[in-house]
N, C-alpha and C positions, 0 to 999 in steps of 0.2 A: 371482483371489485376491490380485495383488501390492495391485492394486488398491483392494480392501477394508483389506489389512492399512495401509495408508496412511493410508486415509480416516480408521480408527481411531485412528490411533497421532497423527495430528493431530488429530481430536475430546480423543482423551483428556489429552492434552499443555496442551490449550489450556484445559479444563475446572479442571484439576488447577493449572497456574498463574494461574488466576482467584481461585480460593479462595485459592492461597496469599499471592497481592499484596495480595485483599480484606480478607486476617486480618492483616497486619503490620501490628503497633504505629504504623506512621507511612503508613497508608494513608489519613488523614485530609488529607492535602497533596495528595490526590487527588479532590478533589473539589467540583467544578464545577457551574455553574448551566446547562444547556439552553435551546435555542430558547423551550419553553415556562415557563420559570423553574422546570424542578425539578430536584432534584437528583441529579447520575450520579455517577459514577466515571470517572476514565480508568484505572482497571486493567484495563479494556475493551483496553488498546493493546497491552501487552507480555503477555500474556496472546494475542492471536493473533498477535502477531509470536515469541515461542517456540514456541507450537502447528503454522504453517502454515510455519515454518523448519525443524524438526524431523521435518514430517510430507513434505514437500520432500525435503530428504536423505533418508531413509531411502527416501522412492520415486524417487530418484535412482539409472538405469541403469548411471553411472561415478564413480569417484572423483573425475573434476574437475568432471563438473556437481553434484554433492553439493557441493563447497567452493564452487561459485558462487553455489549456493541459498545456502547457510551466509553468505557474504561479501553476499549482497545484501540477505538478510530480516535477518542481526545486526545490520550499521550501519547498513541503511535505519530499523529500529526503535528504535536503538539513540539515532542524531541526533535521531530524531522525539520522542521521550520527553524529550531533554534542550532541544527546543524546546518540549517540552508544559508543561515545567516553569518554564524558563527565560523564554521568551515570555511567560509570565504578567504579569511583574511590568510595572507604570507605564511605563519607559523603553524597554521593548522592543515594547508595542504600537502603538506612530506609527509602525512601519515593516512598511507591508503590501505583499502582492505584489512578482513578483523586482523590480520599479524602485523600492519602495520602500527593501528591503535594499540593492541598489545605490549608491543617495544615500547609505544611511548609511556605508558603506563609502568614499564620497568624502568623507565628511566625519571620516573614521579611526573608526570606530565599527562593530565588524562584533558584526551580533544573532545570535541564536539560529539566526535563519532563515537567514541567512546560510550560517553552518556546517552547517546542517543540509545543505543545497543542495550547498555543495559536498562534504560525508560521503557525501549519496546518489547523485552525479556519480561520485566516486573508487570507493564500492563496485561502478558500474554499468560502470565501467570494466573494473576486474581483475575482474568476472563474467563479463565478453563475451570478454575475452582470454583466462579459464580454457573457454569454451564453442568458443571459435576457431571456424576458417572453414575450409569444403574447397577453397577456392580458390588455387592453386597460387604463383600470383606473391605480393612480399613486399606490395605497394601493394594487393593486390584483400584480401588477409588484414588488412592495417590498416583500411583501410577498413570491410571487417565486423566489425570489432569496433569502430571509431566509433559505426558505425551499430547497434550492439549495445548499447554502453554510453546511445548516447541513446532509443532505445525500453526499456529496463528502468528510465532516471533519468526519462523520460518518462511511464511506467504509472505510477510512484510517486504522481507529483503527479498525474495526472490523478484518482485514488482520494483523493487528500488533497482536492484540489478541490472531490468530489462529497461531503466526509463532513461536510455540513451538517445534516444531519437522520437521525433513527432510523433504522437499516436501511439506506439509501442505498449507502452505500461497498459494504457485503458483497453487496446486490443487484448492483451493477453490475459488481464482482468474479467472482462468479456467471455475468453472464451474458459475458462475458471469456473468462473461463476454462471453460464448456463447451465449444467445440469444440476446446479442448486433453484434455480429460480424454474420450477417445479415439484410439486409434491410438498412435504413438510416443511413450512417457513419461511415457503416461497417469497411469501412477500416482505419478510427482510433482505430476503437479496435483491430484491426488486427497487427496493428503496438506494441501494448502495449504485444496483443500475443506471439508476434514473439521474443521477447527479453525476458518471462518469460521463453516459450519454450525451446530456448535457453541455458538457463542457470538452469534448470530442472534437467538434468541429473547429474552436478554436486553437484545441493541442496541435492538431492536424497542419494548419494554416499558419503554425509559428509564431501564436500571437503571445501564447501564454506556458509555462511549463510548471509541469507538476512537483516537480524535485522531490526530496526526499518526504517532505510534511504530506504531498500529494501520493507519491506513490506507498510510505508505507503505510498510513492509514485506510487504502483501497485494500491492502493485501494483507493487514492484521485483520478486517472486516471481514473479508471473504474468508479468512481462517477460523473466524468465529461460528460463520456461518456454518463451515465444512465442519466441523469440531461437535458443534448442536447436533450433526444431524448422523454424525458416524460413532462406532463402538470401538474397544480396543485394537481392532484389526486393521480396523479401515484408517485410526490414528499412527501405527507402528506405519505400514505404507505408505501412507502421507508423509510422513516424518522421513522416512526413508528417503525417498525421492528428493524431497527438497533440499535435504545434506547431501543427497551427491551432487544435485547443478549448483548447490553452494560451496562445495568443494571444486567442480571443474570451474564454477567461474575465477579461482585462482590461479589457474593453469592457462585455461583459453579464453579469446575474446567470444561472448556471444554473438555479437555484431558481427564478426567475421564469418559464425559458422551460418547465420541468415544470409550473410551475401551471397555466400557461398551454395547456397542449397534456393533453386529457381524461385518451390512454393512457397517456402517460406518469406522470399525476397518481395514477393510479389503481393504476401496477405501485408507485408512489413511498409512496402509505398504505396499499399491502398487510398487512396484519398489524399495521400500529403502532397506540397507545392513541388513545384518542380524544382532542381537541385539549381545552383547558380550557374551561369556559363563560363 
């Protein structure tokens, strides 16, 4: 049941601030051209960064993991919207990937992305220290929460990464976050579900795109989730992994390597419109 009322309370959350970003007066600043040149929204972003934050806490077991959901989906979406916005403009797009913000940074120049990076660092931080360790000395407790804070700021971007094409991010989100939504805490990932879900059909269909407010607050969430629910081990191998496809995505396109490979191409145009003629 807790389960269900999650999944809800994030659909409905996520549904309800859709409409109301799509209907404000100055929702016209939102809106951007697609891979295929048509036209979406990004109120697609803060619309499942409210939905799957919301639906998170409320299926949050404790009051601290509740504020860590709260502190990781707010200012992971929160950065990400003001680099959706902000990054737009001429001066901010020559600085791609973290060495690209870096340089700018050495040349006194700190972008969007920038800030963003370190917003969703700082929130992945005090999420892992509110989610703490059972491990009794003070060095093994620091430690997992390092290793906390960098698997939650590491899911973030891994989902910002993949959120190149329709459906993409919430697919891979998805499949993430099944075997959390089972067993212990289920029903905060059930809630983060229910507002990706939600809003699925529209990512799909080109109407709306999640960008960076949408994808990395789905992916700091689910790292919250993962972080709650595993021990020092299970954090170094999560951490692990996510530094190395955050490392090949410097080298290689991921998009290419889905084209490239049938099943992947095939779970990747599941449901989306047909391409232009």
């Amino acid at each position: 049941m807790a389960f269900l009322r999650s999944f809800g309370i994030g659909a409905s959350i996520a549904r309800t601030t859709l409409a109301w970003v799509r209907n404000d007066p100055k929702s016209d600043a939102l809106r951007r051209s697609n891979f295929q040149g048509r036209e979406v929204t990004l109120a697609g972003g803060p619309a499942l960064a409210v939905g799957a934050t919301a639906g998170a806490a409320f299926g949050a077991p404790t009051a601290r993991l509740a504020a860590a959901a709260v502190t990781a989906g707010a200012v992971s979406g929160a950065v990400g919207f003001y680099d959706d916005i902000v990054g737009n403009r001429p001066e901010q797009k020559a600085a791609k990937g973290f060495a690209g913000h870096l340089g700018a940074l050495r040349e006194g120049r700190v972008t969007s992305g920038m800030a963003k990076i370190v917003g969703v660092g700082a929130a992945g931080l005090v999420a892992s220290a509110l989610i703490g360790s059972g491990r009794s000395s003070r060095r093994g407790r620091g430690t997992d929460i390092l290793l906390g804070a960098g698997v939650i700021a590491g899911t973030a971007n891994l989902l910002n990464l993949l959120d190149l094409r329709p459906g993409r991010a919430i697919k891979a989100g998805t499949i993430l976050g099944a075997p959390l939504a089972a067993g212990r805490n289920a029903a905060m990932t059930a809630g983060m579900l229910g507002a990706s879900s939600a809003l699925l059909p529209a990512d799909l269909n080109e109407e709306i795109m999640l960008g960076d407010s949408g994808a990395n607050a789905f992916g700091a969430l689910l790292g919250v989730a993962f972080t709650a629910r595993s021990g020092t081990a299970g954090r170094v191998v999560a951490l692990a992994a996510l530094a190395s496809l955050t490392a090949a995505s410097e080298k290689i396109s991921f998009t290419k390597v889905i084209s490239g490979t049938p099943w992947l191409r095939s779970l990747d145009e599941l449901g989306r419109r047909p391409p232009r003629a």
